[in-house]
N, C-alpha and C positions, 0 to 999 in steps of 0.2 A: 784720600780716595776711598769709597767704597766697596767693598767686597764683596763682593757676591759670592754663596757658599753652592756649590753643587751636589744636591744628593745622588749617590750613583742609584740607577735603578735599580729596584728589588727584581731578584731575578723570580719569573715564575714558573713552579712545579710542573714539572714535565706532565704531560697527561699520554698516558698508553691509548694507542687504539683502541684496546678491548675496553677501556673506560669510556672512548667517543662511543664506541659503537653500543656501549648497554645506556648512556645517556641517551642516544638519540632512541634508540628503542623505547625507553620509559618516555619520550617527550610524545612520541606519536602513538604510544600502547601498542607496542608489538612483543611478540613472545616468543619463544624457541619454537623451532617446528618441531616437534615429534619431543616435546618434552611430556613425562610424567605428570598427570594430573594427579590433585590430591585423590584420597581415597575417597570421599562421597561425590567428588564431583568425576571421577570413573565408571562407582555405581550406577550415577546417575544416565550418563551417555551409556552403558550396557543395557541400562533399560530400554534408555531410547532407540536402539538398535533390536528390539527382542523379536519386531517382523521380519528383518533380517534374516538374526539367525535360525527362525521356525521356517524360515522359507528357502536358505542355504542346506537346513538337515533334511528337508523333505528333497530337495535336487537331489542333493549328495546318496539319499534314498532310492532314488528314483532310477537313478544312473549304473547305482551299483553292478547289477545283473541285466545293465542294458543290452550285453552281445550276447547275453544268452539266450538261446530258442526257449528253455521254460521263464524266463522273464525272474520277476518275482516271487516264480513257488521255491526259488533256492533260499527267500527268507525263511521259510519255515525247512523246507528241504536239510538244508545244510545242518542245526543243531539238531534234528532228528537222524539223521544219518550218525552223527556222533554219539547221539546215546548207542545205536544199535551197536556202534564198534564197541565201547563202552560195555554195555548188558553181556556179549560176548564176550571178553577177554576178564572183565571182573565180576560180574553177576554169575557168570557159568564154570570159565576156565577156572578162576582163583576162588570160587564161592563166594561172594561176599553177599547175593542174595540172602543167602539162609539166615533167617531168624530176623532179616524184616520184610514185616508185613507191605504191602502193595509194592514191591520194590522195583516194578516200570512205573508206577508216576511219583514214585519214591527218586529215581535214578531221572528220570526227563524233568522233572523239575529243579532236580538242580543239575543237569546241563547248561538249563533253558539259562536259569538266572547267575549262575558262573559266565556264560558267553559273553552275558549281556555286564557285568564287568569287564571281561578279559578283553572284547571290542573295544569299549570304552575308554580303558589305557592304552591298545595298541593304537588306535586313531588319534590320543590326545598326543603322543612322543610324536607321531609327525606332522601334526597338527600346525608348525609352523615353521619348520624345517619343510614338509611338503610341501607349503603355501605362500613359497616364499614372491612370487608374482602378484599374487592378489596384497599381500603383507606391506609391499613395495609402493604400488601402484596408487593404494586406497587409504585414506586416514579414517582409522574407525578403533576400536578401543579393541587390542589383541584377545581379549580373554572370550570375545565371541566365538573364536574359532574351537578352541577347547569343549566350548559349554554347546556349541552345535553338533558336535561330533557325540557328542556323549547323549546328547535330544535324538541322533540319528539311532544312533544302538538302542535308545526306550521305545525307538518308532518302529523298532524289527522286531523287539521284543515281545510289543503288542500282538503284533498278527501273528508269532510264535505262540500267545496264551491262546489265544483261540483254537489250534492245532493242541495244545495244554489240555485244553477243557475238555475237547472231544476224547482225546485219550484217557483222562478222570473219569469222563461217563463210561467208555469203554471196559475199563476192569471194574466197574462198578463201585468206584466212591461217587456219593451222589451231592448235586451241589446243596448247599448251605448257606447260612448269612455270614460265617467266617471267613467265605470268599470275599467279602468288603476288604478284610484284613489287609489283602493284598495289596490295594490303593496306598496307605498308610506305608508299608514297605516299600512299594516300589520309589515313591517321593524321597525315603533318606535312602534307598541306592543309588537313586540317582544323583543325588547330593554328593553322596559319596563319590562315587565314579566320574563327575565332573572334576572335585576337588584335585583326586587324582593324578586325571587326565591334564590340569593345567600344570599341578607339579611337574609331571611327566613331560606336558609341553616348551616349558621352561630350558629343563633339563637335556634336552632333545636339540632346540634348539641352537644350543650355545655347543653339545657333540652330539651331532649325526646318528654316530657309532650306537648307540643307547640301543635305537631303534633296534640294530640287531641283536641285543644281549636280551630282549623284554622276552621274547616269547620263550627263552627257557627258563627264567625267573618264576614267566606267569604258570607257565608247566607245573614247576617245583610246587607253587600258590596253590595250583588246583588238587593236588596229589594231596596236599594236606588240608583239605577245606571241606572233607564230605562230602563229595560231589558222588561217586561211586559208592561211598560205603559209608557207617552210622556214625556218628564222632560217639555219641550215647552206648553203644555197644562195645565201642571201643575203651571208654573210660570207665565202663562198668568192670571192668576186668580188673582195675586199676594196679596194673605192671606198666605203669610208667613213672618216669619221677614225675613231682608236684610242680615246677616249673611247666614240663611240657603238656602237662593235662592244662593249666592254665590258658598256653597260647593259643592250644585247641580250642577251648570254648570262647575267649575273646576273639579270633582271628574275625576279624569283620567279614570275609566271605562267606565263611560257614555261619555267622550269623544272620545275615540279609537269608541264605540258603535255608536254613533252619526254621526261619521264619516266616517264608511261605507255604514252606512241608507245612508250619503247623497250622498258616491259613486254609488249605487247598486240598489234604488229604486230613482225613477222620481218623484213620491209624496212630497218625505222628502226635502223642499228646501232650501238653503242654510238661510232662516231667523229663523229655528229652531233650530242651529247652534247658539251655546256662542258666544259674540264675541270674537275674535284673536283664533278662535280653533285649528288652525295650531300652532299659537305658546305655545298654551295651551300644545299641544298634541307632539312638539319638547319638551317641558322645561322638562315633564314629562318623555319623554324618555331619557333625559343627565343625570336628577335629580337620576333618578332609576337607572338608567344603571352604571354613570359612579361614582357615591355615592355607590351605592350597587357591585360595582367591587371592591372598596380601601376597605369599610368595610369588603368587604371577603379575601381580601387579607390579614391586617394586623391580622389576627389569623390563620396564613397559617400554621405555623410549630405548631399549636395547636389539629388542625384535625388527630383523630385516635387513643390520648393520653389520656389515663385517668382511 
């Protein structure tokens, strides 16, 4: 008789779900929703979005002082009314005018350009934490929101220089070609204060809370950045230790601040000026900018979830 042998069958390997379901994804080309793109293909969709967000900061502009009866004069309104409290309480009360020269567009100029930071960050912490409907609703690459908020605060900033200039002709500094300077400045503040602002947004969004602790941090920020009084006057004295004259002249606000005084007013001359301020004031816009772009990037597919 014949035998016939029987092979039992080969049992086969289980396949999980999650392996059916990324198979059948790769057989049709589908992808995660709201996954992380790489970094150049992020850049690239923010660019593609940049009418967006020029047309998201000008609303957002536009709206600000919509219930109010003077509309729009609160954009210039408002950091002019803060110098005045300002020139009072530290120009008069505490002296700190004396011994510098044009010290209203000494002191409005760096209000103007301290705000235009200090918005900057307050708008970017809730930048997405506020936004959490539009965040939801709309696939579009988060870091627009940051980068429109901080386009809104250059757009108030603006019409504040022009209420700037009238008051430079007014004490009689007269204009010059080193008002160009400004352009050049304003570009890595802005940089800066995007970069920031996404950190900030980041950070914001994953606790709330931030929100409220920013504006006595920024307080502290502004108290030590020259916005009221000379940092150069100050270090000329030098009773301080070598550390803290340091942070003084590198502190990026007092540098963007310093660096307009020395575009905008004929007084401030370039010896009151850090040295390397220009590259002080580039390192500071890469640092922020292009640091605080990848940190907001890599919790991209994070934002909205929770």
């Amino acid at each position: 008789m014949s035998q016939v042998l029987h092979t039992p069958p080969q049992r086969a390997t289980p396949v999980s779900p999650a392996d059916d379901a990324a198979a059948l994804a790769a057989r049709y080309g589908l992808t995660v929703s709201g996954a992380r793109p790489s970094l150049p293909a992020y850049v690239r969709q923010l660019w593609a979005r940049r009418h967006f967000i020029t047309a998201f900061a000008t609303a957002k502009l536009t709206s600000q002082y919509s219930q109010a009866k003077l509309g729009q004069v609160w954009q210039v309104m408002t950091p002019l009314l803060n110098a005045a409290v300002y020139y009072f309480i530290f120009g008069i009360l505490l002296g700190t005018k004396h011994g510098v020269p044009d010290y209203v567009p000494f002191l409005v100029t760096g209000v103007f350009v301290w705000t235009f930071t200090q918005s900057s960050i307050m708008a970017g912490t809730r930048a997405i934490s506020g936004s959490l409907g539009l965040v939801r609703a709309l696939h579009f690459p988060r870091a627009a929101l940051p980068v429109s908020y901080a386009l809104q605060q250059l757009q108030q900033l603006l019409f504040s220089m022009a209420a700037l200039a009238v008051i430079l002709l007014g004490f009689g500094v007269p204009p010059s070609l080193s008002w160009l300077l400004a352009v050049p400045v304003l570009v890595l503040q802005f940089t800066f204060n995007a970069g920031v602002a996404m950190v900030m947004a980041r950070m914001g969004a994953r606790t709330p809370d931030i929100a409220q602790l920013m504006p006595f941090l920024l307080r502290t920020w502004m108290y030590v950045s020259g916005v009221m009084w000379s940092i150069d006057k100050v270090l000329s004295n030098n009773h301080l230790p070598h550390w803290a004259m340091v942070l003084l002249e590198c502190n990026p606000a007092a540098v963007y601040i310093d660096l307009m005084r020395f575009a905008l007013i004929d007084s401030f001359h370039a010896g009151q000026l850090p040295p390397h301020v220009w590259a002080l004031a580039v390192g500071w816009a890469l640092v922020a900018g292009v640091g605080g772009f990848i940190y907001f990037w890599k919790a991209e597919e994070t934002y909205g979830r929770g």
